[in-house]
C-alpha positions, 0 to 999 in steps of 0.5 A, spaced: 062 649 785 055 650 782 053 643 776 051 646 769 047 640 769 042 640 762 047 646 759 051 644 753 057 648 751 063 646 747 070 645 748 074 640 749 073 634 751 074 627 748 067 627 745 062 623 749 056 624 745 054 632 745 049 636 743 047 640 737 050 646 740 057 644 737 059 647 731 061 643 726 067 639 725 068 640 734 072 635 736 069 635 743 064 637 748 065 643 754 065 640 760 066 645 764 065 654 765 070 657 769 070 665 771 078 666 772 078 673 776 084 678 775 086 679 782 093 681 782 095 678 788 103 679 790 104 672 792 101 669 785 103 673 780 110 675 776 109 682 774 103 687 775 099 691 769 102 698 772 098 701 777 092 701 781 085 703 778 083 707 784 085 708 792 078 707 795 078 711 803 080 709 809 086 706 805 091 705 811 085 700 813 086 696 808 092 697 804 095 691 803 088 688 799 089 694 795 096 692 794 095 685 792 089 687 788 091 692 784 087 696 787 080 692 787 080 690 794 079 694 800 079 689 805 081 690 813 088 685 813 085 680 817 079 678 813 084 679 807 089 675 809 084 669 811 082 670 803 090 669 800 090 663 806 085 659 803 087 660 796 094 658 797 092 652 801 087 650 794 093 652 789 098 646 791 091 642 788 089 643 782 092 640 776 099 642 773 101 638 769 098 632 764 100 627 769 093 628 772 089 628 765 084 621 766 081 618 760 074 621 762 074 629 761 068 630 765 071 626 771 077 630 770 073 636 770 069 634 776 076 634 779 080 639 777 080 647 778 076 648 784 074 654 786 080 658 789 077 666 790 070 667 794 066 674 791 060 676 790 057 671 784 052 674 780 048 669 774 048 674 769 044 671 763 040 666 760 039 659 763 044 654 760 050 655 755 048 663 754 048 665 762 055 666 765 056 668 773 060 674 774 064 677 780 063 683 784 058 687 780 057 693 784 065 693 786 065 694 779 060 700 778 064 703 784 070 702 782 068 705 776 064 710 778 070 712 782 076 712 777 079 718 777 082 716 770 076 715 766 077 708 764 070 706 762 066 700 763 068 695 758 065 689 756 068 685 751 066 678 748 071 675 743 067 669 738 059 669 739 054 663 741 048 666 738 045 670 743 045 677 747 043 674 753 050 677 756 050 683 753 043 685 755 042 682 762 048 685 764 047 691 761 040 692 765 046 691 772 050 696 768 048 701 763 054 705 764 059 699 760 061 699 754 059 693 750 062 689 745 061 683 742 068 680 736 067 675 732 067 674 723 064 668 723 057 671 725 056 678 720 048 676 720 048 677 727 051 683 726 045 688 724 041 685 729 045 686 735 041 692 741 043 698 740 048 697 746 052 692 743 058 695 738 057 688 735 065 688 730 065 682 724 073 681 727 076 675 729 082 677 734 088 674 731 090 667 735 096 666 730 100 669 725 096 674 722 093 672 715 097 675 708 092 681 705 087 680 712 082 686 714 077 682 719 084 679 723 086 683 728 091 683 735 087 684 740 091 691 742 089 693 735 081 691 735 082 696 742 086 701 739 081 701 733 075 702 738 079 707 741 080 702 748 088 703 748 091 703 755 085 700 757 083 695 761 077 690 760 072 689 766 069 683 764 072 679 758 067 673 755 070 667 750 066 663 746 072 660 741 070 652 742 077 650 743 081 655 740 082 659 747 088 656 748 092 659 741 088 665 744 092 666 751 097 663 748 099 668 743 096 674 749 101 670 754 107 670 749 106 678 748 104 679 755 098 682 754 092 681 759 089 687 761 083 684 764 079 684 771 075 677 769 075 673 764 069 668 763 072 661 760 069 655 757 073 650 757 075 644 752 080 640 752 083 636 759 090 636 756 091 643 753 088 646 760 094 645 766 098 650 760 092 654 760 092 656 766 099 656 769 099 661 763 094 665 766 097 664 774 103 667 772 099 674 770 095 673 777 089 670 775 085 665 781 079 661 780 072 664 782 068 659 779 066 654 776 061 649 774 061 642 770 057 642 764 054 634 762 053 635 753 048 629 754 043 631 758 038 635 757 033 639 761 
């Protein structure tokens, strides 16, 4: 676990005093990033996303971790099982339900959620808020590389904290991925968005669309729009201060998580055991995470 300490990010957690990077009217500080990676493993998950991405060689060797990750991992059996030992040790642990809530979000956060999955972890970004650590990077280019289908790189970033940090240090990690930053609230930024970032002034629907709306779109017509359909996205990034909870909750209900990372900042205690018994069910495990203290600056 790494401690963001001087980072201020907002979501949900009874408000102490935070800093000035919370948007009007938020009801509380962030107090923790968690990168959530997609591995699908058989003994988590109820479903599968239909099919691997690629078979790597020496696929007799390692034939289990393609299975159980959807075609990610090539892992001889041992050390793999080793990994799925340790993951299923830490699950019975963490938080499922709100009887585990306490009064103080950031001793909850400190306590809750700790790192399931080991990868290779890479900080992508800017120091503070606008920095991320991201799984597997060169798995990634590989798999991609490799992919017989020609499924692009894609990265998608739904809401927007004001800064391309993301986008650009990835891209100088992936020049070959597609980049692409949603969010309505922020059309200034549009035009001043790198040549490589398709910046979109689009919400993605976290409810009942809106009557007469043309900038709220599902999250599968925003990818049908930008000719992703079918597609999985690599690396998804949500900067939505509280609202990433009607998000996975709407994407849960219509079962709809094509995605190989999620990168999620957290807000509210109360709201997170859902969050994550709904990811769990699609074969998410926790990666990262790192507790963010809003009244300490650096």
């Amino acid at each position: 676990m790494h401690a963001g300490v001087g980072e201020v990010h907002v979501k949900r957690a009874p408000r102490p005093r935070c800093q000035a990077t919370m948007r009007a009217g938020a009801e509380h500080c962030a107090a923790m990033t968690l990168l959530i990676v997609g591995a699908i493993l058989g003994w988590v998950g109820t479903g599968n996303r239909g099919g691997a991405l690629v078979r790597i060689g020496a696929a007799k060797l390692c034939s289990r971790s393609l299975r159980e990750s959807d075609g990610w991992y090539c892992e001889p059996e041992k050390e793999w099982g080793r990994k799925v030992d340790i993951a299923r040790r830490q699950m019975p642990k963490q938080c499922t339900d709100r009887s585990c809530f306490h009064r103080n979000p950031h001793r909850w956060y400190w306590h809750h959620y700790e790192q399931e999955w080991s990868c290779r972890e890479e900080r992508i970004g800017d120091i503070g808020p606008a920095g991320k650590w991201v799984c597997d990077i060169d798995l990634l280019r590989a798999q991609r590389s490799r992919a017989s289908s020609g499924q692009p790189c894609l990265v998608y970033t739904i809401g927007f904290n004001g800064s391309y940090s993301f986008e650009t240090a990835l891209h100088e990690r992936l020049p070959e991925c597609k980049m692409v930053v949603l969010d309505a609230s922020e059309q200034s930024q549009v035009a001043n968005a790198p040549p490589f970032v398709l910046h979109k002034p689009w919400e993605v629907a976290r409810g009942q669309l809106p009557p007469n709306s043309s900038r709220v779109y599902p999250l599968q017509t925003v990818m049908q729009k930008l000719h992703h359909g079918g597609m999985e996205i690599d690396v998804l990034r949500i900067e939505l201060y509280g609202h990433e909870y009607d998000l996975f909750a709407k994407l849960a209900a219509e079962n709809f998580m094509p995605f190989r990372q999620i990168l999620l900042k957290l807000h509210d205690p109360k709201q997170n055991s859902m969050l994550f018994l709904q990811l769990r069910r699609f074969g998410f495990v926790v990666a990262h995470k790192e507790v963010l203290y809003p009244n300490i600056l650096v």
